[in-house]
C-alpha positions in Angstrom: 17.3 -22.3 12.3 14.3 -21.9 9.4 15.7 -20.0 6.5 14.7 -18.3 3.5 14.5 -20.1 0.1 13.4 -20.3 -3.1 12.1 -21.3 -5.4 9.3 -22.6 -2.5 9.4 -26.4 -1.7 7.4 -28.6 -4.1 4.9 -29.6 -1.6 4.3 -25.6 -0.9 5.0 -26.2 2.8 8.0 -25.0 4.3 11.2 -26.6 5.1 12.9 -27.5 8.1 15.8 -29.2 9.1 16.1 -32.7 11.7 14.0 -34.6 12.9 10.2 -34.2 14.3 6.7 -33.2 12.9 7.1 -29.4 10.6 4.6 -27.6 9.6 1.7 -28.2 7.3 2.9 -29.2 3.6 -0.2 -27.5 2.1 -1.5 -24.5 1.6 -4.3 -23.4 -0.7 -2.8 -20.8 -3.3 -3.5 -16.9 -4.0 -6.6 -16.3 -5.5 -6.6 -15.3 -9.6 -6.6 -11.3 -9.7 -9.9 -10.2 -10.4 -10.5 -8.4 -14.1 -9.7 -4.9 -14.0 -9.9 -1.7 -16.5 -8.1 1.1 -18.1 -9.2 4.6 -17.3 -8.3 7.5 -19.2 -7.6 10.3 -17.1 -7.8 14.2 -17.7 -4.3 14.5 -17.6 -4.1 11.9 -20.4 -2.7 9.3 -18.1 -4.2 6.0 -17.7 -4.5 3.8 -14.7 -5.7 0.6 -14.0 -8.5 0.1 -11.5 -10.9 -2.4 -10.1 -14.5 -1.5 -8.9 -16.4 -3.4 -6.4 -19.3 -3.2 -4.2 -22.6 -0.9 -5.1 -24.4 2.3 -3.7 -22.9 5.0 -1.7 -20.8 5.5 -0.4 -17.9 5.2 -2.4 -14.4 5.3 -1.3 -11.2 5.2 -3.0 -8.1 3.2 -2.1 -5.1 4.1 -2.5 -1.9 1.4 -2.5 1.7 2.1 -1.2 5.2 2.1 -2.9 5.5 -1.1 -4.7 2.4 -2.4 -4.2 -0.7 -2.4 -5.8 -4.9 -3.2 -5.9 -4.1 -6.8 -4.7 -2.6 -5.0 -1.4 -5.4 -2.6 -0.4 -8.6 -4.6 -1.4 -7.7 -6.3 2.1 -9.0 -3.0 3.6 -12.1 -2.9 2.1 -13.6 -6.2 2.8 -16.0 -4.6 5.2 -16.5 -1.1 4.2 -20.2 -0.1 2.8 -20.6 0.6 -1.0 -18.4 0.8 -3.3 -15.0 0.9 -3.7 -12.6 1.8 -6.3 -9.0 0.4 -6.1 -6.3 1.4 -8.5 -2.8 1.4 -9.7 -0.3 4.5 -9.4 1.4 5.6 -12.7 3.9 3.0 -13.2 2.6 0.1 -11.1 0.8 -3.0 -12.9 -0.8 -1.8 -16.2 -1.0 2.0 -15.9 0.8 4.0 -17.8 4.3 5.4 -16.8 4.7 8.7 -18.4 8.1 10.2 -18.5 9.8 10.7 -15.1 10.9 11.9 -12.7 7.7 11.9 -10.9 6.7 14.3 -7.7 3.8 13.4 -5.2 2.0 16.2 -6.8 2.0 13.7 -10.2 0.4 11.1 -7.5 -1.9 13.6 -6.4 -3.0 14.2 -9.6 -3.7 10.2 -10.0 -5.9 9.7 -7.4 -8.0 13.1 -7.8 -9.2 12.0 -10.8 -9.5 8.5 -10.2 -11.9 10.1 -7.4 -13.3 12.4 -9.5 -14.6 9.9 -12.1 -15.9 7.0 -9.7 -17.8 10.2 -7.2 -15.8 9.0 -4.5 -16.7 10.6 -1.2 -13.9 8.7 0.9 -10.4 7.8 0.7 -8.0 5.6 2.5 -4.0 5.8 1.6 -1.3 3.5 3.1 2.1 4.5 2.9 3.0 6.4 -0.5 -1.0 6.4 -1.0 -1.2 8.2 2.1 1.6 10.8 1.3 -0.3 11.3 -2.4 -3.6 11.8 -0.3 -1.7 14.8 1.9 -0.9 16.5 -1.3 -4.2 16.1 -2.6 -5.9 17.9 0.6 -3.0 20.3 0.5 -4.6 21.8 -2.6 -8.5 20.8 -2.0 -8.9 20.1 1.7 -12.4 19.5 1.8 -12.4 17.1 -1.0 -13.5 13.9 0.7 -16.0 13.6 3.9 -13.4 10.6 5.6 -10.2 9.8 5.5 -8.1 6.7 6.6 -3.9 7.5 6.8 -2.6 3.7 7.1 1.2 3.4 7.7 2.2 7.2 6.5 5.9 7.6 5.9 6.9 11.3 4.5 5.4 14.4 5.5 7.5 17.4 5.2 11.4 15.6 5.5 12.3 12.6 3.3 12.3 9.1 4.1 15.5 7.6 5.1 18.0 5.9 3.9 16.6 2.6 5.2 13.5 3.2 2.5 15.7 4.4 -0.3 17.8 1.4 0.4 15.2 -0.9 0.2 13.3 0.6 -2.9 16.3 1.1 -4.9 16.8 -2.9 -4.0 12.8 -3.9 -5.2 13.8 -1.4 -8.5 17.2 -3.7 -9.5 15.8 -6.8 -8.4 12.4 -6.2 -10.8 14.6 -5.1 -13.7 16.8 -8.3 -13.8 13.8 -10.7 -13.9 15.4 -13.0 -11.3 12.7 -14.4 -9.2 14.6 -15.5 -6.5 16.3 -11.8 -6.4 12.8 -10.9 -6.3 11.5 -13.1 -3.9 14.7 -12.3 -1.4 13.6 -8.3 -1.3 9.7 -9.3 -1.1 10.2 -11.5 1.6 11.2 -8.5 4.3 7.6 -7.6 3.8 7.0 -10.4 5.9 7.0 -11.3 9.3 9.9 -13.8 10.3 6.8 -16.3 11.9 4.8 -16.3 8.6 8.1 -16.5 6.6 7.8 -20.0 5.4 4.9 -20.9 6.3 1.8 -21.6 3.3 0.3 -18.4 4.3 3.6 -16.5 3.6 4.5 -18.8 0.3 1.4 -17.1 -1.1 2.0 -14.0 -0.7 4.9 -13.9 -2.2 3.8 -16.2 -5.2 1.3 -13.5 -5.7 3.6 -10.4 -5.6 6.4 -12.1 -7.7 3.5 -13.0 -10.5 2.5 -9.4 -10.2 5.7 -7.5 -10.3 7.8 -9.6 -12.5 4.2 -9.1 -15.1 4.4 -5.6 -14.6 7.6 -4.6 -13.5 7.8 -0.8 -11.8 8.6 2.2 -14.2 12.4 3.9 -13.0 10.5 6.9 -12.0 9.8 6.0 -8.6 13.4 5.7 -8.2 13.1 9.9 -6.9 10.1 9.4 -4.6 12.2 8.5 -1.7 13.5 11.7 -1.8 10.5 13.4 -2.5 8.2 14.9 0.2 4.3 15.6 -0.5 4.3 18.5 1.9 6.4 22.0 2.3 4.8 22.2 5.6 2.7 19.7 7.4 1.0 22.7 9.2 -0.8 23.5 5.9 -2.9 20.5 6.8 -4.9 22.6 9.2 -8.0 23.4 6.5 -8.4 19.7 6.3 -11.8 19.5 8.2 -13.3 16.1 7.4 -12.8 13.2 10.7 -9.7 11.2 9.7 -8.3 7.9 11.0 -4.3 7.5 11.3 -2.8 4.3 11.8 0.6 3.1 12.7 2.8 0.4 14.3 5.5 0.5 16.6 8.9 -0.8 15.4 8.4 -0.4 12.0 11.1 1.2 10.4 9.6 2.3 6.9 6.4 4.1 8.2 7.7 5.7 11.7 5.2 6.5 14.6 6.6 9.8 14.8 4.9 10.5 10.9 1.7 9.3 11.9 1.9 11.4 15.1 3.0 14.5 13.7 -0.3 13.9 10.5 -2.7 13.2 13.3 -1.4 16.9 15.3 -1.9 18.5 12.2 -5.6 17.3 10.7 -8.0 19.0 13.0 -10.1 16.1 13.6 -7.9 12.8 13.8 -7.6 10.0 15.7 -4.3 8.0 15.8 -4.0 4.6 16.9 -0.8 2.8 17.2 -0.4 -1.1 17.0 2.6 -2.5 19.3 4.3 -4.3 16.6 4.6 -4.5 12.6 2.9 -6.8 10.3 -0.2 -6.1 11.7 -1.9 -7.3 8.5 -0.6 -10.7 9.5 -0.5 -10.0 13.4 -3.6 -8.1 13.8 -5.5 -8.3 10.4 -9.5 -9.0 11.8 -9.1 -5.3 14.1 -7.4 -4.1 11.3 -10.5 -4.5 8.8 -12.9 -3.7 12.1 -11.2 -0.7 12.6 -11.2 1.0 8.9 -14.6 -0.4 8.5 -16.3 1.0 11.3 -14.8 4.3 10.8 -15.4 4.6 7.3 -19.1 3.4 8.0 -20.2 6.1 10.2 
């Protein structure tokens, strides 16, 4: 049976055991991150961001728990104008202001990363999406289009399975171990690309990125944090929004993105049958947010 290892092999293949032909033994590596700034926000916090594309529309992404620019620009590789992708408080270079933090502190981020780049759109996957609830909660007909990918708190915390495996990504950041690192990243992953060159990249680029930046110990309370008293309130929210989910995934329930797209007005939800759909599904993936955020 394939297993889990690191540091990767030294032919960046993967291993396997016996006899007969494995895998390919090469893979080409991640891509360099691209350049990014420093924005100094109203609130006096800054964020890192990276702007791409020209013209209008513009739409801004926002990243989940954990993650980051490098994990969202995925999304907009066909959307139309441009498109601003930044870093919550305490992720990669932005600041990390004194904790603990609330989603209406991540509201608060992405408003005015909005509000400075004249962003007319937004897409938020997982925490992203719960900061983007909390953001219509107060101004509900702030953006024209909305994209919910993966959501995972409305009104009730996560579970214990999130604050598990958060609390786990915290301790294994802080000791600088990259194998600890590697050994909680690698979940993210489905077991067929685990090992594979695909897969080594991935997780060469997330280790690079988080054992660079680290993540602040305020995120440690967002787990238990919810963005919304009531999901109800959601009602006002009048622009056409896309929700997205996939079955079997434990972090981001179906039941979350069902109960978001039964409150906005004018949603659609679509469900894929299986996680990792940004390995399993990834071209109808882009095709999808693309074409919606288009119209």
């Amino acid at each position: 049976m394939r297993g889990f290892r690191w540091p990767p092999p030294p032919d960046g293949g993967p291993r396997t055991w016996g006899p007969g032909p494995g895998a390919p033994r090469t893979g080409r590596p991640a891509l360099p991150e691209p350049e990014t700034d420093l924005v100094t926000t109203p609130h006096g916090v800054r964020l890192e961001q990276l702007v791409t594309g020209a013209g209008d529309p513009v739409t801004v992404f926002a990243h989940g728990l954990g993650n980051g620019i490098a994990t969202t620009r995925p999304f907009g590789s066909g959307v139309a104008g441009r498109k601003i992708f930044f870093q919550f408080r305490g992720h990669g270079r932005s600041d990390a202001p004194a904790g603990p933090w609330s989603y209406a502190d991540l509201a608060r981020d992405l408003r005015a990363v909005a509000d400075l780049g004249g962003a007319t759109r937004a897409f938020g996957a997982s925490l992203g999406a719960g900061a983007l609830c909390r953001l219509l909660l107060e101004s509900p007909h702030r953006f024209e289009r909305l994209v919910f990918f993966l959501p995972a708190v409305l009104d009730r915390p996560r579970g214990e399975v999130a604050r598990d495996r958060l609390t786990a990504l915290l301790d294994a950041v802080e000791s600088g171990d990259a194998a600890t690192v590697a050994d909680v990243v690698q979940v993210e992953l489905p077991s067929a690309v685990r090992n594979t060159p695909a897969g080594w990249a991935y997780l060469r680029q997330r280790l690079d990125q988080l054992l660079r930046d680290g993540l602040a110990p305020g995120l440690a309370s967002l787990p238990d944090s919810v963005p919304l008293r009531d999901a109800t309130a959601l009602a006002a929210v009048t622009a056409p929004a896309l929700v997205i989910a996939c079955a079997g995934d434990d972090l981001h329930p179906v039941e979350v993105a069902e109960q978001l797209a039964g409150a906005l007005p004018r949603a659609t939800l679509h469900v894929y049958d299986r996680p990792g759909v940004l390995w399993t599904d990834r071209a109808d993936l882009r095709e999808r947010v693309s074409g919606f955020l288009n119209e």
